[in-house]
N, C-alpha and C positions, 0 to 999 in steps of 0.2 A: 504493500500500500504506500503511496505517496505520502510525503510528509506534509500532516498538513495543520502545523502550529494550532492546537489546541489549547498548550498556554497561551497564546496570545492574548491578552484582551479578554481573558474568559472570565464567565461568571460563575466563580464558584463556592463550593461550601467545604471547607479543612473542619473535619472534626478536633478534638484535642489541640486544638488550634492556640491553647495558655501558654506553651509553653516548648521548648524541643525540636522536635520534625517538623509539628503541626504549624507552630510559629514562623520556621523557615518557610516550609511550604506556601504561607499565608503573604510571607513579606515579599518571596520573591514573585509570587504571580503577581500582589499587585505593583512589583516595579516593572513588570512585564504589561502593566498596562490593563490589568484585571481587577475588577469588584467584587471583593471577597467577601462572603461571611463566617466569621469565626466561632468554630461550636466550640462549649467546650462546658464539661459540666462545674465546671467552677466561673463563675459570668464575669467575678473580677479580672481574674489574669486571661480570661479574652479578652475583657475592655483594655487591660495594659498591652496586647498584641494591637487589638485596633492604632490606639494613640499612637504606638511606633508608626504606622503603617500610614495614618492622617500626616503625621508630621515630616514623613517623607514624600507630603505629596499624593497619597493614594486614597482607594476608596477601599472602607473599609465596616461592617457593623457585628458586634455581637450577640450572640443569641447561648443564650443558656440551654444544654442540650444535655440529659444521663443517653447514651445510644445505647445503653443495656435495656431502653423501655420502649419497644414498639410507636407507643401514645409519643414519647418526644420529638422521635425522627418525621413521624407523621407532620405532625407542629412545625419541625423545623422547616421543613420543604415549603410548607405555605407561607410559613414568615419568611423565609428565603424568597420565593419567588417574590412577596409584596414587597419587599424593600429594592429586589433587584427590577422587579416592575418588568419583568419578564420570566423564560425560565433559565435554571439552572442547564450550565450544558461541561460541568469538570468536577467532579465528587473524589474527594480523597477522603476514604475512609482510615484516620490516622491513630484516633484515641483507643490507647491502650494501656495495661500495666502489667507488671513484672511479678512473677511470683515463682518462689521454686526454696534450693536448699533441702529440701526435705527427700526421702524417696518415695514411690507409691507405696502406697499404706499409713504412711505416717503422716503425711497432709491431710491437714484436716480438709474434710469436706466442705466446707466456708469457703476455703482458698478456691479451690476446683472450680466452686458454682460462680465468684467472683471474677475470678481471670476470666472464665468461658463466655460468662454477660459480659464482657466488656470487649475481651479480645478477638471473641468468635461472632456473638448475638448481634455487639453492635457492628460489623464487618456485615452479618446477612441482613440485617435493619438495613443499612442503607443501602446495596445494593436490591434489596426487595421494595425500598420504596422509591431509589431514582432511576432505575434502571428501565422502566417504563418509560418514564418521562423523555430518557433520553433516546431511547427505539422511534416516540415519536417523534420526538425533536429531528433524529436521523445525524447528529453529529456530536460530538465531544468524546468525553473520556471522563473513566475510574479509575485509580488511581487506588491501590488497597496495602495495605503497611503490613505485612508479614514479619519476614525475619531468617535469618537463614537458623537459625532453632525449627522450623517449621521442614528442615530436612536434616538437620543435624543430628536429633534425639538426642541431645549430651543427657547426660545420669540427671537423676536430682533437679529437673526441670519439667515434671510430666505435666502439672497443667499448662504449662507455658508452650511448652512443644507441642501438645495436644491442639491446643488455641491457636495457634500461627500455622501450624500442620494444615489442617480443616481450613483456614482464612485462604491458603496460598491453594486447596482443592479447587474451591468454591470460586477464585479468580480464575482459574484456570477453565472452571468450566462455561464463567462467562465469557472468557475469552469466543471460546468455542461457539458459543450463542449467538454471540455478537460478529460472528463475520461475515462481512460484506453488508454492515449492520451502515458502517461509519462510524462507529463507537470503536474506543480504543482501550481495552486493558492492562493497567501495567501492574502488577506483584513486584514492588519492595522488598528485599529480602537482603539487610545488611547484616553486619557484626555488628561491633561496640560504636556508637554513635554517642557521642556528649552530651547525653540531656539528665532527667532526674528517675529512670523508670528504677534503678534499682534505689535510691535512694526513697523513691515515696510506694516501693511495693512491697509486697508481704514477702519478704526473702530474709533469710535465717541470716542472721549476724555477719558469721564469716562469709559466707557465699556474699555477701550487698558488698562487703569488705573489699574481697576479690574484686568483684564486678567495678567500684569506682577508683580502682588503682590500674585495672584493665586499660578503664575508658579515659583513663589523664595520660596514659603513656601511649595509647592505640587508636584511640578513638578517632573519628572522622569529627567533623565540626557538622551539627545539622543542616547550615548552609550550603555546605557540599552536596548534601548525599541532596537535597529540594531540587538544587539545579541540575545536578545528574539525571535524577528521576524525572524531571516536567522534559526534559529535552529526549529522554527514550519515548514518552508517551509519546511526543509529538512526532518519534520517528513509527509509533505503532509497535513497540518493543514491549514484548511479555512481561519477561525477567530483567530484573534491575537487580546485579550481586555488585553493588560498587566497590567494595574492599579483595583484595588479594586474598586475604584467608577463606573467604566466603567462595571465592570462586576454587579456592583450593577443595574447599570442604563438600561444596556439591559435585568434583571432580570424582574425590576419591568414594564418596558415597554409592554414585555412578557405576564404578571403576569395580568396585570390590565394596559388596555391601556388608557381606557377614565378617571380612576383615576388619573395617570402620568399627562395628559394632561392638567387634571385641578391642581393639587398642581402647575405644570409649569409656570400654568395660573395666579394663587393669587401669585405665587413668584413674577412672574414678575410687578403685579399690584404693591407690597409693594415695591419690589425693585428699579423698575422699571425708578419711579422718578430721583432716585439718578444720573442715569448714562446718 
């Protein structure tokens, strides 16, 4: 398919839009010239994304949205469409959080059903409720934040992997839907990116520990990986692995699956302790 700039000028809606990806996402479409609305279920730190986003010049509104509840997403579309005074035609389904540390069995069930509403539920929320919109509309693009945990399976990560696993299916099978639609699907699926998911998620001490000494020494900047990602959509690119280990780790998953599984395996024995 031709490239056919969907960031451009688009009107769209960045879930988790307070803070992160969502916030890149948010800033750089509208320096690309787009009228964004900021979900996010905290309405302060989307108003603090908006103000960035005004003050640089752009167009920008918040909308308080939980995407683990059906009733919100419904809401948002309509308050989206009235403010944007047309329709939406670029969804990035962004908002997420972090949970893991524990192995299956020992996570509490709380965790499980929380990741899944947020990481899985709000992902099928909004492609079940724009995804119509945009078949009639007949052009843009979705946009869905995975994770390369969603092929990884590292130990000690099962809701989390569970969640992004099923998120990166369910793109894939829009993909599939949508061809020759003019709708364009991309699946996100990075490493360590610099924002706050192990800080503000339900992750066991040592493991969050790990995780933000990873992401100070590794981590990509979320400005990166926004512009990476809008420029694959616009090329009509599935897969977005934008880091080296990510494309190493879908390589060797590929390559040799029940190998992966067991080096995963003795990592986590050795490491395992620790966290």
């Amino acid at each position: 398919m031709a490239k056919q700039q969907i960031s451009a000028q688009a009107s769209a809606v960045v879930t988790g839009a307070g803070s992160g990806i969502g916030r890149a996402f948010a800033q750089e479409l509208a320096a690309r010239g787009g009228r964004v609305i900021c979900a996010d279920i905290n309405l302060a730190t989307a108003e603090e994304t908006v103000a960035m986003i005004i003050a640089q010049g752009g167009q920008a509104h918040a909308i308080r949205c939980d995407v683990s509840q059906l009733a919100d997403v419904e809401s948002l579309v309509e308050q989206a469409e009235a403010w944007l005074c047309g329709p939406v035609d670029l969804v990035i389904n962004n908002a997420g959080v972090g949970a893991g540390g524990q192995v299956v069995g020992e996570m509490p069930m709380a965790d499980w059903q929380w990741a899944l509403g947020i990481n899985l539920w709000g992902v099928i929320h909004g492609c079940h409720v724009f995804a119509p919109r945009l078949r009639t509309l007949g052009r843009g693009g979705i946009i869905n934040v995975c994770s390369t945990a969603s092929f990884a399976a590292a130990p000690r990560m099962g809701a989390y992997n569970v969640s992004k696993a099923a998120a990166l299916a369910l793109s894939e099978t829009l993909s599939a839907e949508m061809a020759g639609t003019g709708i364009a699907v991309t699946a996100l699926c990075p490493t360590f990116v610099k924002t706050n998911i192990a800080r503000d998620g339900r992750i066991s001490e040592g493991s969050s520990r790990l995780a933000a000494k990873i992401m100070d020494l590794v981590g990509f900047a979320p400005e990166r990986v926004a512009k990476t990602t809008l420029d694959a959509l616009d090329k009509n690119q599935l897969y977005v692995l934008p880091q080296f280990d990510a494309r190493m780790i879908w390589r060797s998953k590929r390559l040799a699956p029940a190998l992966y599984a067991r080096g995963a395996g003795l990592i986590n024995r050795y490491a395992g302790s620790s966290l």
